[in-house]
MARKOL-369086 format. One record per residue (C-alpha): residue in three letters; x, z, y. Coordinates in steps of 0.2 Angstrom, whole numbers, plus 5000, padded with zeros to 4 digits. Layout:
# MARKOL-369086
AlaXZY/...
//
This chain:
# MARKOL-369086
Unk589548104396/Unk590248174411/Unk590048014422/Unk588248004414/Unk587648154420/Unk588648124440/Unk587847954441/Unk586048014435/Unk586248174447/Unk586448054462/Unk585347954458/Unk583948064457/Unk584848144474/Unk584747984482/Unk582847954478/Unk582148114483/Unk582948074500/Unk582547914505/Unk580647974498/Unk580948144510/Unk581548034525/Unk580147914521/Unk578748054520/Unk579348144538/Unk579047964548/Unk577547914535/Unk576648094539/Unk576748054558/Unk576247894556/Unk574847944544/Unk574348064556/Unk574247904571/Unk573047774560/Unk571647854570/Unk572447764587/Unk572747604578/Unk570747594571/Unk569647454576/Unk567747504573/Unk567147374585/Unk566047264571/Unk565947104585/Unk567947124582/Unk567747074564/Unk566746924567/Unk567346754563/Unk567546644576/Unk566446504574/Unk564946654572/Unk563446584582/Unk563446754592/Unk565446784592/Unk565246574601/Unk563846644612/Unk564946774617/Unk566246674622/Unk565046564632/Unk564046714643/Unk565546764647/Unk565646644663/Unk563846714669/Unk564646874673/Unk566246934682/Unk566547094668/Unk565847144651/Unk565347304651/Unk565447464638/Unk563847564644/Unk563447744642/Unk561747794643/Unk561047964648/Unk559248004645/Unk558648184651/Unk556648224650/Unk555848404655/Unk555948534642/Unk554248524635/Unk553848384640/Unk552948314657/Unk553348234674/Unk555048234679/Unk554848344698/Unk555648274712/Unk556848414713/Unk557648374695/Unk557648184700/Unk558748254717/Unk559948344706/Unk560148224694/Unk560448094708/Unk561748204716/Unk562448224698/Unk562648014698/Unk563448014714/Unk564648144712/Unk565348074693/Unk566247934698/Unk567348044708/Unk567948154693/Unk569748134688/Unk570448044673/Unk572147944669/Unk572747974687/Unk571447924695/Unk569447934695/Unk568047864684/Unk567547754699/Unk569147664693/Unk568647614678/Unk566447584681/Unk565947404684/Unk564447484697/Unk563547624705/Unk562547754694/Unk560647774700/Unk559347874693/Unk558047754686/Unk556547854683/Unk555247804667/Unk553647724670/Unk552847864661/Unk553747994675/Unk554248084661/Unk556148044660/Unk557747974669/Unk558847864663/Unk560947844670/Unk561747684664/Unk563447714665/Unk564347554664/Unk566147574658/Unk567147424660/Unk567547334642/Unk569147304649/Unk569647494648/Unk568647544635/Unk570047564623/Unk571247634634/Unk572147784626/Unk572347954637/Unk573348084627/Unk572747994611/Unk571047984616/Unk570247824620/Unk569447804639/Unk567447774629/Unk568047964620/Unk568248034638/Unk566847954645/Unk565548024635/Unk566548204629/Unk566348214652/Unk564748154654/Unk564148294641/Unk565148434651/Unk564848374668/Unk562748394663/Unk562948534655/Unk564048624670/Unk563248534684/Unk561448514678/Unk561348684663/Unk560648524652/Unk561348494635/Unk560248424620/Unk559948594613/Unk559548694630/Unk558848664646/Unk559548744659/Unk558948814675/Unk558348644681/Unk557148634663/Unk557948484662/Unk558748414644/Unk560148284643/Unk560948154629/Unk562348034630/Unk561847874617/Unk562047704621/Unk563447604614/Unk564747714622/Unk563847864613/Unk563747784595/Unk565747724595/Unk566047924601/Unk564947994588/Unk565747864574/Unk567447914579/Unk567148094576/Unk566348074561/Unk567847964554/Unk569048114562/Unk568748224547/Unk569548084538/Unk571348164541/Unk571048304537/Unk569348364527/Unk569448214516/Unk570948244511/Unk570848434508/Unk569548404498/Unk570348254488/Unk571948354483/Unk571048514480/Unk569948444467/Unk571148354460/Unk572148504460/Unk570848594449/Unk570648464436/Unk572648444434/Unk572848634429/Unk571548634418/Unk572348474409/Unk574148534411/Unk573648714410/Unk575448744421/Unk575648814436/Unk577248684443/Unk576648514435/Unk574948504445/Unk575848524462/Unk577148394457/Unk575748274454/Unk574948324470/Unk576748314480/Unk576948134474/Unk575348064479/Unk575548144494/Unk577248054499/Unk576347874493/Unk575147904505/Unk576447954516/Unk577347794514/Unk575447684515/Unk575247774532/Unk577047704537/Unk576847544532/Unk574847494537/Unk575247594553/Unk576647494559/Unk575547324554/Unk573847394562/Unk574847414579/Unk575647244578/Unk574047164577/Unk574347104560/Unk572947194552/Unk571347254558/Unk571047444553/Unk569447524554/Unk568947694551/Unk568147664534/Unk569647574529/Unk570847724531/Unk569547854521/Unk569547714508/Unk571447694508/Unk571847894507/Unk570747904492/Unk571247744480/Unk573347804487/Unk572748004478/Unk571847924463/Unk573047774459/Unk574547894461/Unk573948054450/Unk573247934439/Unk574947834434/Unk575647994437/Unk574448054424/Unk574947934412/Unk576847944414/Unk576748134413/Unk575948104396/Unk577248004387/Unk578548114395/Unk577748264386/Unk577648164371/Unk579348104370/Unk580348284376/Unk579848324357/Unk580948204349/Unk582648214362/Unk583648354367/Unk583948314386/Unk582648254396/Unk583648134404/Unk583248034387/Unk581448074385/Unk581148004403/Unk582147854399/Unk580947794385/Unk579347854393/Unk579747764408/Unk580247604399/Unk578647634389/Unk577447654403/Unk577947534414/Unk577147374409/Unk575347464407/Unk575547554423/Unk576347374432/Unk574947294424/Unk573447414431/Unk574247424447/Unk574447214449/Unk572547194442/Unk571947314456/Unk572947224470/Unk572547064463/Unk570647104464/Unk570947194481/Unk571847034488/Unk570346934485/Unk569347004498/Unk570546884508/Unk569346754507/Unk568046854515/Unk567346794533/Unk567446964542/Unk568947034547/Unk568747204540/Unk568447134523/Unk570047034526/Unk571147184530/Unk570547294518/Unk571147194502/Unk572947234511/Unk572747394515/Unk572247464501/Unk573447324491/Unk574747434500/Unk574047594494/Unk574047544477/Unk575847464481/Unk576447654489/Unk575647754470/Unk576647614458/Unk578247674468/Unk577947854469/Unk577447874454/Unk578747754445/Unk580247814455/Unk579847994465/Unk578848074450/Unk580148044438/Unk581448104449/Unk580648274453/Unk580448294434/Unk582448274432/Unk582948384446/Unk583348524437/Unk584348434422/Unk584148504405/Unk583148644411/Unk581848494417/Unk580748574403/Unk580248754413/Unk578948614424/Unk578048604409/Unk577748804405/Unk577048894400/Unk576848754386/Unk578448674390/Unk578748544373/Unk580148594363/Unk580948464352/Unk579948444334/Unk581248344324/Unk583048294323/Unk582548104322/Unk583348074337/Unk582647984352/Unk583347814346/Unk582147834331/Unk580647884338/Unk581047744354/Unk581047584340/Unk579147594339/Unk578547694355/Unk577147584362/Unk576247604377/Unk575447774383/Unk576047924372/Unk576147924354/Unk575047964339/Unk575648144334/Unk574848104315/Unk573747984310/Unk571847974318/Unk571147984300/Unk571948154299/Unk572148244316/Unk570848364321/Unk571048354338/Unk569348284348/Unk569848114351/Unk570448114333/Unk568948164328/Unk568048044340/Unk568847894335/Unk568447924318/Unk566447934323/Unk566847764331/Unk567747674318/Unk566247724304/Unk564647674314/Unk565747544325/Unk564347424326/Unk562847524330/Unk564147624342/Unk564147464353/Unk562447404351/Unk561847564357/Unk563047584370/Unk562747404376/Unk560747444376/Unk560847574387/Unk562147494398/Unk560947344402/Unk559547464402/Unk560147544417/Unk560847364423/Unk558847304425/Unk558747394441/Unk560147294450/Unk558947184458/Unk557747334466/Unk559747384475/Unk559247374494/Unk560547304503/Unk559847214518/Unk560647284533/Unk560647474540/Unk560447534559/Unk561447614568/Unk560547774569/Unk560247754551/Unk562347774548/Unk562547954552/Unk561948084540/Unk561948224551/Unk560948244568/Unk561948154581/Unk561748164601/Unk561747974601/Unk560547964589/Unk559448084596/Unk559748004613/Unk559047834607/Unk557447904599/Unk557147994615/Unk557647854628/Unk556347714616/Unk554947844619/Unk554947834637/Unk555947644641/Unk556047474634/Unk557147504619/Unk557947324619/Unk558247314638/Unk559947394640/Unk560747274627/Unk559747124625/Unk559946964615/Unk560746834626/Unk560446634624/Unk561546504632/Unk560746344634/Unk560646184641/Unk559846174660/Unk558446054654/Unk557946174638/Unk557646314648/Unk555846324650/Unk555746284632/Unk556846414627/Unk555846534637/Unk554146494629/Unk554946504612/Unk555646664613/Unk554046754622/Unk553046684606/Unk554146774594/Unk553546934585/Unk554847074590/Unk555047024608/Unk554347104621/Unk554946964637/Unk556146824640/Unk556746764657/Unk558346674663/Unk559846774671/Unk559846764690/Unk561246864692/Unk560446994704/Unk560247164701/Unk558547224691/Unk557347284703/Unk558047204718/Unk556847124732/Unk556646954725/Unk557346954708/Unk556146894697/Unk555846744708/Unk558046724712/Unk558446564703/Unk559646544687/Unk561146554686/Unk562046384680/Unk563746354674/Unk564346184667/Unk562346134665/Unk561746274654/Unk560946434660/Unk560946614652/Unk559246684645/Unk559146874644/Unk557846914627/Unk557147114627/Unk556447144611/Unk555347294605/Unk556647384596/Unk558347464601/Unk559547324598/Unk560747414587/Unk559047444574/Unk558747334560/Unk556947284567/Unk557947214580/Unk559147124570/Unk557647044561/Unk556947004575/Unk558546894583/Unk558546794566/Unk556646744568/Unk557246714589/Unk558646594581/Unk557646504572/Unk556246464586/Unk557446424600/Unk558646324590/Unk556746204585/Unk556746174604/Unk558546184608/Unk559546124595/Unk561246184605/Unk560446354609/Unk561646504605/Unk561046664602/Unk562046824604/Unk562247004610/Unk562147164599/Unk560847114587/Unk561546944585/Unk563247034580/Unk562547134567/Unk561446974561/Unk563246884561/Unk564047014551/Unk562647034538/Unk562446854535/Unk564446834533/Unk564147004520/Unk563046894510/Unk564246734510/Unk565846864506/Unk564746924490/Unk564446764485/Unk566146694485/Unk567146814483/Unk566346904467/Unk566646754456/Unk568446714464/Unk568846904457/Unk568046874440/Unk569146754435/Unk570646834443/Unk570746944433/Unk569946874418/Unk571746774418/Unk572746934420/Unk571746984406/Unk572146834393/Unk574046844399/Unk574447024396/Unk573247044381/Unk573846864375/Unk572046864370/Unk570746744376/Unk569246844364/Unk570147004372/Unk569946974389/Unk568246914389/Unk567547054378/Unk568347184394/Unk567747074408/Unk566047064400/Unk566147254395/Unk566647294414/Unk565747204424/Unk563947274413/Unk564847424416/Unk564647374436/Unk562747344433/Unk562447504426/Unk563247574440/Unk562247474454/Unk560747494443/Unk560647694443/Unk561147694460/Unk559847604468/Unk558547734455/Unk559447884465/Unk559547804481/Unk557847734482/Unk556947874472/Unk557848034473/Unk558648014491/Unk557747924498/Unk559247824509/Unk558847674521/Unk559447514515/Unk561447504512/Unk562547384521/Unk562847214510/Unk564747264509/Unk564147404501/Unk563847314484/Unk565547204486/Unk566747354489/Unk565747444475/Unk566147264465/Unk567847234468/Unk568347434466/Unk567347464449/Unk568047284442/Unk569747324445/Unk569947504444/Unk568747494427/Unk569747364418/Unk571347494420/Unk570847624406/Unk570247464397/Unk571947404401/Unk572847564394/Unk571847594380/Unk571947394373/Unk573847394377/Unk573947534364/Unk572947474351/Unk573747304351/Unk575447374347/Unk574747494334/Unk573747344327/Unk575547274324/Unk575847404313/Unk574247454305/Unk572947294307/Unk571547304322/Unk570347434315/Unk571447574311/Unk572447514330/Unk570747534337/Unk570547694328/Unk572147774332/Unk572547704350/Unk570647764355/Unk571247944347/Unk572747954357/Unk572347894373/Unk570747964375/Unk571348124382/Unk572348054398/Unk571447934401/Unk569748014403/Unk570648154411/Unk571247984425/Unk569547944426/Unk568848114429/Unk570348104444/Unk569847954450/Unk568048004452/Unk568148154458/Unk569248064474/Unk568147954477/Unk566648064477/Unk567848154490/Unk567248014503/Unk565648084501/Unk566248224514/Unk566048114528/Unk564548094537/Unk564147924536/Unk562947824525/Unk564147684520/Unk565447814514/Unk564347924503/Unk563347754495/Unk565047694491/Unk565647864486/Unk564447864474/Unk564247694466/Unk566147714461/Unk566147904454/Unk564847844443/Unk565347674439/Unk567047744434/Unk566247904423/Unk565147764415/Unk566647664413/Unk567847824405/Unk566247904393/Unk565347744391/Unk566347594391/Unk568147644385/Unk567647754374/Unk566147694366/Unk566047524369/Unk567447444370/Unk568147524354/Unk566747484344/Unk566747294349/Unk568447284342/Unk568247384329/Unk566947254322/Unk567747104329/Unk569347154320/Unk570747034322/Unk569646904328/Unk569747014345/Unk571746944347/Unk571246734346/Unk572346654347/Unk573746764346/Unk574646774330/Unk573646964327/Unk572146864325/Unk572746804307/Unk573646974301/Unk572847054286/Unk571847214291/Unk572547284275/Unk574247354265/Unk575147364282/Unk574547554285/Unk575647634271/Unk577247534276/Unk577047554292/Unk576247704295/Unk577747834298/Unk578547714310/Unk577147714320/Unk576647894319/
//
């Protein structure tokens, strides 16, 4: 006994230090994702993308790509710009390039001069600042050279000119910063609060809902402790990937990555917690209550974990980049939760030894019999075991499952009608692209910026649509671009500077027999009405030009929507049937998995269903992105189909005692209070994304909370348990259960399973 209790004392020693060492260098690291985030979407591209091609090929045209930052100021009130505002805002120009940054001066780092250009209304100016691509990423004291570009540009108009976007100095004169420089600034500040408000918020609601459940004091912060060291340990590992190049992180891929590492952590925890409760009433040391609650919850835990990376590793197949690295990244997560929860939880539980049971107080579980744990152990099964009977508990899940199991079949009918009720309105789910200024949910100065700049200049001039051709198609091309709707002039590339004596009639450039033509459309090239307007560009030069290329800003986001589409399409089915097999193999079950699957995946529609109501009608958003719609798949698919997981496991070992229908009824009565409270976790984190200012995050944020409250209130509980319940034993085909008799096995069996 002695030896027993050395070994188990250093073995729980050695586990809570490799996880404290783990958590100091994961903290830092989870601290640095920001510097290793790529939230560059031309980055994501594949390469044989028309506009990533096109790209590649305007690239000889010119001798450096350029970042540039734009700087619009207009007369408070309004009217012409006076000449002396367009002298102080010239001497402003001059004198920028000679402000110091990373030991030397921004003149280091610009691709040309800065020159006032004044509107032809005269009632603003307008400073392109062209930061060189080159150095765009840069970092200065962890802040990347765009970041300081922009952040000095703002103070040096505010000091030197008095002009911000709120106030107009002395001068009368007001000032933004947008421009493609502006909007990756602004987008990094918003994905900032992702290191700390997101996650504040997270843990403090989960932190709520865990006291009400455990109604302790220690146990909620032990919970929170161990999701807090697997994201410790996520932030290690994608950290030390991201920055060799191995993945690709972006900002929305760390938000998403901090909130599926606190759910899938408190909610195995969750679980575990529960049998351990559950079993400290049959042993005397806790040792021996953890040893059969782990044993117990390891293959439904194991098996919700692998059916979430599974799903998640699917997004492999995707065409973007982003999609590609997030199926890792958040594998990882889920990876980080398994092992904290299936190694550090239990370890913190036995730290103090016998006296393991004060965590629980002030209801700490005293032991109710003196059968022993190797009694109780023979027929434990797999979340926490029934107390009594569900036909005689009067406990609300008891009570529940009795509702169920009487009116099983209208149960499901019902619950299915309502499901597909709210599934009718998938197809009015707008998903067909978002623009740029249509991403932030609070007022922006880029945002602002652009509005003001399209009032008073071509909106598509400063990024236009580029399109490499061949020499002998460039009339052609030009024609058929000026006869598109959306675009506002087409001419080739000369290589001399806009507005220089003799431009317009300079000849075009040539390089290996094709020629650059530079395509201005109406809108601001980072808005959808300039997307749309590319894709009907693409279509008219390529009838004259079949080896036309078309490219720039719009063309990106064209490229990226398009290869959105393609992921949804492929990957949705690939993830179906991946886990429709994981399904059939861990319930040994071909009717099984199907009924789940099919459960689920009406559970999704519902979901995308009253989202598209709330978005459309009661919010009022612009259009989602069409990734929108696939994350919300694969995260409702594979994080749904865990409770079904942990409520089916439990009734297929009590059907082995009792039959299907009383397994249904009692495996419903006792997981139904752990489970839901998982699900009321898991919601809650994800509607923690919600804190970040950005339309993707909060559209997402909200298709999962709901889809996972449907999935808890709706499907697991309603559903699913009234299926089964009228299916019976036809529910296990072909598994031997299928040909059990429903009846005489309760009274033989009933003690052992109890």
């Amino acid at each position: 006994m002695l030896r027993n209790r050395v070994a188990r004392a250093v073995a729980v020693a050695v586990v809570l230090v490799v996880w404290m060492g783990l958590a100091s260098v994961g903290g830092a690291a989870q601290g640095r994702l920001s510097q290793v985030q790529t939230n560059d979407s031309a980055a994501f591209l594949p390469s044989s993308a028309q506009s990533t091609l096109a790209a590649e090929a305007s690239r000889e045209f010119v001798d450096t790509q350029t970042l540039p930052a734009l700087v619009v100021l207009t007369p408070a009130g309004g009217g012409d710009v006076t000449p002396e505002q367009l002298a102080a805002v010239a001497g402003f120009a001059a004198r920028f390039p000679d402000v110091a940054v990373a030991g030397g001066t921004w003149s280091d780092h610009l691709t040309g001069d800065i020159a006032p250009v004044p509107a032809q209304d005269g009632e603003a100016i307008l400073l392109a600042v062209p930061l060189d691509a080159a150095s765009a990423g840069i970092l200065v004291d962890e802040e990347s050279l765009t970041n300081l570009l922009v952040a000095d540009l703002r103070d040096g108009l505010a000091e030197d000119l008095g002009a911000t976007a709120a106030d107009a100095g002395p001068l009368g004169l007001q000032a933004w910063v947008t421009g493609p420089a502006g909007f990756i600034t602004d987008l990094g500040t918003a994905f900032a609060g992702i290191d700390g408000l997101l996650l504040l918020v997270a843990l403090g609601a989960v932190l709520l809902i865990l006291v009400v459940v455990y109604r302790s004091p220690f146990l909620p912060l032990v919970v929170i402790l161990t999701a807090v060291f697997a994201l410790a340990l996520a932030g290690l590992v994608v950290y030390e990937l991201a920055d060799a190049g191995v993945l690709v992180l972006n900002g929305q891929a760390q938000g998403i990555l901090s909130i599926l590492v606190v759910g899938a952590a408190v909610d195995y925890s969750l679980l575990l917690v529960a049998r351990y409760r559950e079993e400290l009433r049959h042993v005397d040391h806790p040792a021996d209550a953890m040893r059969v609650a782990w044993r117990q919850s390891l293959e439904p835990i194991a098996a919700s974990a692998g059916t979430v990376v599974a799903g998640l590793l699917c997004l492999l197949l995707s065409d973007l980049a982003s999609n590609r690295s997030l199926g890792p990244v958040a594998a990882i997560g889920i990876g980080a939760a398994l092992l904290a929860a299936l190694t550090l939880l239990p370890a913190i539980l036995l730290v103090a030894g016998r006296r393991s049971r004060a965590l629980f107080w002030p209801r700490a579980p005293r032991r109710a019999d003196a059968s022993g744990p190797a009694t109780h152990g023979e027929h434990a099964t797999a979340v926490a075991p029934a107390a009594v009977d569900a036909s005689e508990g009067t406990g609300l899940w008891a009570r529940w499952a009795r509702f169920v199991a009487r009116r099983a079949r209208p149960v499901w009918i019902v619950s299915a009608t309502v499901l597909l009720l709210a599934a009718v309105f998938v197809p009015t789910f707008r998903a067909g692209g978002t623009s740029q200024s249509d991403v932030f949910l609070t007022a922006v100065d880029s945002v602002a910026g652009e509005e003001v700049l399209a009032e008073h200049f071509p909106a598509g001039a400063v990024q236009p649509a580029l399109v490499v051709v061949p020499q002998a198609d460039l009339d052609a091309v030009v024609d058929a671009a000026q006869g598109v709707e959306g675009i506002s002039s087409a001419a080739a590339y000369t290589g001399a500077p806009a507005g220089a004596p003799g431009a317009g009639s300079a000849p075009a450039v040539v390089v290996d027999g094709r020629v650059r033509v530079d395509v201005v459309t109406d809108a601001p090239s980072d808005s959808q009405e300039a997307v749309d307007a590319v894709a009907d560009l693409r279509a008219a030069v390529t009838a004259v030009a079949p080896d036309a290329l078309v490219g720039g800003p719009a063309a990106e986001t064209l490229d990226t929507q398009i290869a959105s589409e393609r992921d949804l399409r492929v990957i949705v089915p690939v993830v179906l049937v991946v886990i429709l097999l994981i399904l059939m193999l861990l319930l040994r079950s071909v009717v099984a998995g199907v009924l789940l699957m099919a459960a689920n995946v009406l559970s999704f529609g519902a979901a995308i269903g009253l989202s598209a109501v709330v978005f459309n009608h009661v919010l009022d958003l612009p259009d989602a992105d069409p990734v929108v719609p696939l994350y919300g798949f694969v995260f409702l698919v594979a994080l749904g189909v865990d409770y079904s997981i942990f409520l089916m496991t439990r009734v297929r070992e009590e059907s082995r005692a009792v039959g299907t229908r009383d397994g249904v009824t009692r495996g419903l009565a006792v997981t139904g209070g752990v489970i839901t409270s998982a699900g009321l976790v898991l919601a809650t984190t994800f509607a923690a994304l919600a804190v970040i200012p950005l339309l993707f995050l909060a559209q997402l944020a909200f298709i999962v909370a709901l889809g996972v409250l449907v999935d808890t209130f709706v499907v697991r509980s309603l559903l699913v348990p009234g299926l089964v319940h009228d299916l019976g034993p036809r529910t296990w085909w072909p598994s031997a259960l299928a040909r059990r008799p429903e009846h005489g096995v309760h009274a033989a069996s009933g003690a052992a399973a109890t």
